[in-house]
Phi, psi and omega in degrees: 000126172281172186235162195227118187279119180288134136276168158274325170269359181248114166287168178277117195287140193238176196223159144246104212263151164214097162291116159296066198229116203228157205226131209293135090035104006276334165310341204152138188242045191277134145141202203158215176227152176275064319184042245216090204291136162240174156253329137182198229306319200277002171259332178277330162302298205265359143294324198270335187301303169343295216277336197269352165049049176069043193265347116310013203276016115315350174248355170304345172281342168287312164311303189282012183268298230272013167291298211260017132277006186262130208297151183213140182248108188310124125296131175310316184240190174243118180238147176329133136339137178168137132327118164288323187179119186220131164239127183222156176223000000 
């Protein structure tokens, strides 16, 4: 990951993350992929911990390996914090 000297006069270069992440069979055949504009790894964590609302949070140490394994993308531009798309099952 690269790291970025903040200003206060300058935004902040955000990522576009595509996470990979399935929570194994038989417990669950839960998870997919994440799709996840950030400012980094730990903003990107706590959208997808939101949207999953603790319903998994024994597999979160598995979300944050497969975060900072995830393929990432500079933006061009500075665009909303979000989910972008998430398939899940």
């Amino acid at each position: 990951m690269i790291q970025l000297e903040s200003n206060s006069s300058e935004t902040m270069t955000k990522f576009f993350y595509l996470v990979e992440h399935f929570i194994p069979f038989p417990q669950s055949e839960y998870g997919g992929l994440w799709n996840v504009i950030a400012e980094d790894e730990n903003e990107c964590f706590d959208l997808i911990t939101q949207r999953d609302q603790e319903f998994n949070v024994e597999h979160y140490p598995q979300l944050r390996h497969n975060i900072q394994n995830a393929r990432t993308y500079a933006l061009a531009e500075d665009l909303e914090s979000k989910i972008v798309e998430e398939f899940t099952t």
